[in-house]
C-alpha positions in Angstrom: 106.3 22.1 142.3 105.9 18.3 142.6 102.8 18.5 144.7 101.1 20.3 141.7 99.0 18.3 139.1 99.4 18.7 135.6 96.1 18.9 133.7 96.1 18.7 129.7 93.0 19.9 127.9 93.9 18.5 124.3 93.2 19.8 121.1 94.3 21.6 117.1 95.4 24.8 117.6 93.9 27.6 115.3 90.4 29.5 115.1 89.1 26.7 112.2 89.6 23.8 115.3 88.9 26.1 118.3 85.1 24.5 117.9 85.2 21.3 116.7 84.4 17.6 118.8 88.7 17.5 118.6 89.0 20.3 120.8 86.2 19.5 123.2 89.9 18.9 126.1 90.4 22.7 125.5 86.8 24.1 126.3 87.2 22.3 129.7 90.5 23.4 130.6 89.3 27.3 129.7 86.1 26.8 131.8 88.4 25.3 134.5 91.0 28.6 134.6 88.0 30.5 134.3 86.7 29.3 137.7 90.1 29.7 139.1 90.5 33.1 137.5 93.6 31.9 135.9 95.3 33.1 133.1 97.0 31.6 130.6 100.3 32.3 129.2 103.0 30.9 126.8 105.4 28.5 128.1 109.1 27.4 126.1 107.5 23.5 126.1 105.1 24.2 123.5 101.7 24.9 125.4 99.8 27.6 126.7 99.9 27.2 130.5 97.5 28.6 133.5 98.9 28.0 137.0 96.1 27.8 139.5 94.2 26.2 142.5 91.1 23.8 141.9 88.0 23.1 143.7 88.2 23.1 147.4 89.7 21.3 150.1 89.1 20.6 153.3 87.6 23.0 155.1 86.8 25.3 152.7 90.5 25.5 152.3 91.6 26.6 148.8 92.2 23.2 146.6 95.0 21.2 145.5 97.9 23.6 143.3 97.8 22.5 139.6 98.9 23.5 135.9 96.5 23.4 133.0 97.9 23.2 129.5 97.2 23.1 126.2 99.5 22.3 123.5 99.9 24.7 120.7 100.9 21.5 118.9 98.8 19.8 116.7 96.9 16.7 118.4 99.2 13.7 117.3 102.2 15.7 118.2 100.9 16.6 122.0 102.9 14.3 123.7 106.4 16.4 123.3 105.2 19.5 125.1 103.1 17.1 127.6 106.6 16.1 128.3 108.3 19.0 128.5 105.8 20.6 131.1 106.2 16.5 133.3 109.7 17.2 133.6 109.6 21.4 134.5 107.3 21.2 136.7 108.2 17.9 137.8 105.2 15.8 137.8 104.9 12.0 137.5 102.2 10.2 135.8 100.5 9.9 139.2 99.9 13.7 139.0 99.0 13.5 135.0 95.1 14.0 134.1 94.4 14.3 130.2 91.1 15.8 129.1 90.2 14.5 125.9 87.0 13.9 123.4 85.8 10.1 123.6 83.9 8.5 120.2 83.4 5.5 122.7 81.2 7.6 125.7 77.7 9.0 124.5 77.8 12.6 123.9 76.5 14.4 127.3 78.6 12.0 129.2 82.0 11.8 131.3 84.2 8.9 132.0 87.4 8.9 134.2 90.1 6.3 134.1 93.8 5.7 135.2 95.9 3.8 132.3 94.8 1.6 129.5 95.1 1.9 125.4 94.2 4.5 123.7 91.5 3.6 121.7 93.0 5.4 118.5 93.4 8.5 119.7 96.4 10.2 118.2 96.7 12.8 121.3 96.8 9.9 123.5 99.1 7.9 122.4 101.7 10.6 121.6 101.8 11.4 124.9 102.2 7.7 126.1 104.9 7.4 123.5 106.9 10.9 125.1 106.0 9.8 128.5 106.9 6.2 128.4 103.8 5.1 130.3 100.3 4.7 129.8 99.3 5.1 134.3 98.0 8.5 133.9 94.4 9.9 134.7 92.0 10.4 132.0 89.0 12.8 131.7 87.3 11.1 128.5 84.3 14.0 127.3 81.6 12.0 125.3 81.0 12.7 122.2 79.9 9.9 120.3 80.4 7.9 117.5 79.7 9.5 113.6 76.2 8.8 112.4 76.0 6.3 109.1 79.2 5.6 107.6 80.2 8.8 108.2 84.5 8.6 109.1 85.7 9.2 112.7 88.7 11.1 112.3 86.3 13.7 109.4 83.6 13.5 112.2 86.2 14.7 115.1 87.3 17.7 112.7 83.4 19.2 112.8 82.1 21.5 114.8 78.8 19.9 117.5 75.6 19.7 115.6 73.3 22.3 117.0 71.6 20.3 118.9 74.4 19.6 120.8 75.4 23.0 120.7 72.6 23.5 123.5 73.9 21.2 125.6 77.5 21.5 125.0 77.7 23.9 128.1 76.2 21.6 130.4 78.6 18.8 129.3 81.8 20.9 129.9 80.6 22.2 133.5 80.2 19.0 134.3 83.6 17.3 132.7 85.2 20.3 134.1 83.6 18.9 137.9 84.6 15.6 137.2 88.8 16.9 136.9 88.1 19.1 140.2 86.7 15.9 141.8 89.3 13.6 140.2 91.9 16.5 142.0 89.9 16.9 145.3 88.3 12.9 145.9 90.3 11.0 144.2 89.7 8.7 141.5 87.4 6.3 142.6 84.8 9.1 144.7 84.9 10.8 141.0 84.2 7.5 139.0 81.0 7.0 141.5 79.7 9.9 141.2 80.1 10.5 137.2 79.5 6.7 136.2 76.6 6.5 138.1 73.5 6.4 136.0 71.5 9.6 135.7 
């Protein structure tokens, strides 16, 4: 399956996380099987997985094969199943998106980008630790820094304020977009369109 791409919605597992800023990589990758009427089922590496086909190629043709995951891990441990799924399904970093939350993109907005640190993100750098590389694809979902003095890693662990509860559904159609683009246009055509200002 080496032509498939692996895509990684990250999160906490559990009912208490399912809705918090943390878990934001999640809700995209279940609005993305949803649109592929996938389904998602347990695998031995640790993750629920979904195999499916997103967005549409040329033609109209059906788009480009790919796995979304989620690790039933806890975030800083997400790299081991990320792993585990690389080498079954045998996908290089090339073929690696990771959806995550971002403190450092406004809330409402979506940034893509191949490589570089991590920015402090536990998820993220688990997995560049098990994969022993940093060259893969991420899908970073805005959500802001904490207001006041208020600390980044309680703030992730919240649920959206209900103001952004309104709009939350807009941002994950349109994060979900950007990884179909990402798939479909490569990385670049995806960067124009979702970096350009609204």
């Amino acid at each position: 399956m080496s032509d498939a791409w692996l895509v990684v919605g990250l999160g906490n597992p559990g009912a208490e996380y399912e809705r918090t800023r943390h878990n934001v990589g999640q809700a995209v990758l279940a609005e993305l099987a949803s649109r592929a009427s996938g389904s998602f089922k347990r695998h031995r590496s640790g993750a629920r997985v979904a195999e499916v086909r997103l967005g549409t190629g040329p033609g109209g043709a059906p788009g480009p094969r790919a796995v979304l995951a989620a690790p039933t891990s806890y975030m800083n441990l997400s790299g081991g199943p990320v792993a585990g799924l690389a080498k079954y399904y045998d996908v290089g970093l090339d073929r690696l998106v990771v959806v995550h939350d971002e403190l450092d993109v406004p809330f409402g907005s979506v940034r893509l980008k191949r490589g570089g640190g991590e920015g402090g993100h536990n998820g993220l750098r688990s997995i560049s630790q098990s994969l022993r590389g940093k060259d893969y694809a991420r899908v970073r979902v805005g959500i802001g820094r904490p207001p006041g003095r208020q600390d980044p890693a309680d703030f992730v662990l919240k649920e959206f304020s209900s103001t952004e509860r309104k709009e939350l559904p807009f941002l994950l159609l349109d994060a979900a977009d950007a990884v179909e683009a990402l798939l479909t246009e490569g990385l670049e055509a995806a960067q124009q369109r979702f970096h350009a200002p609204a």
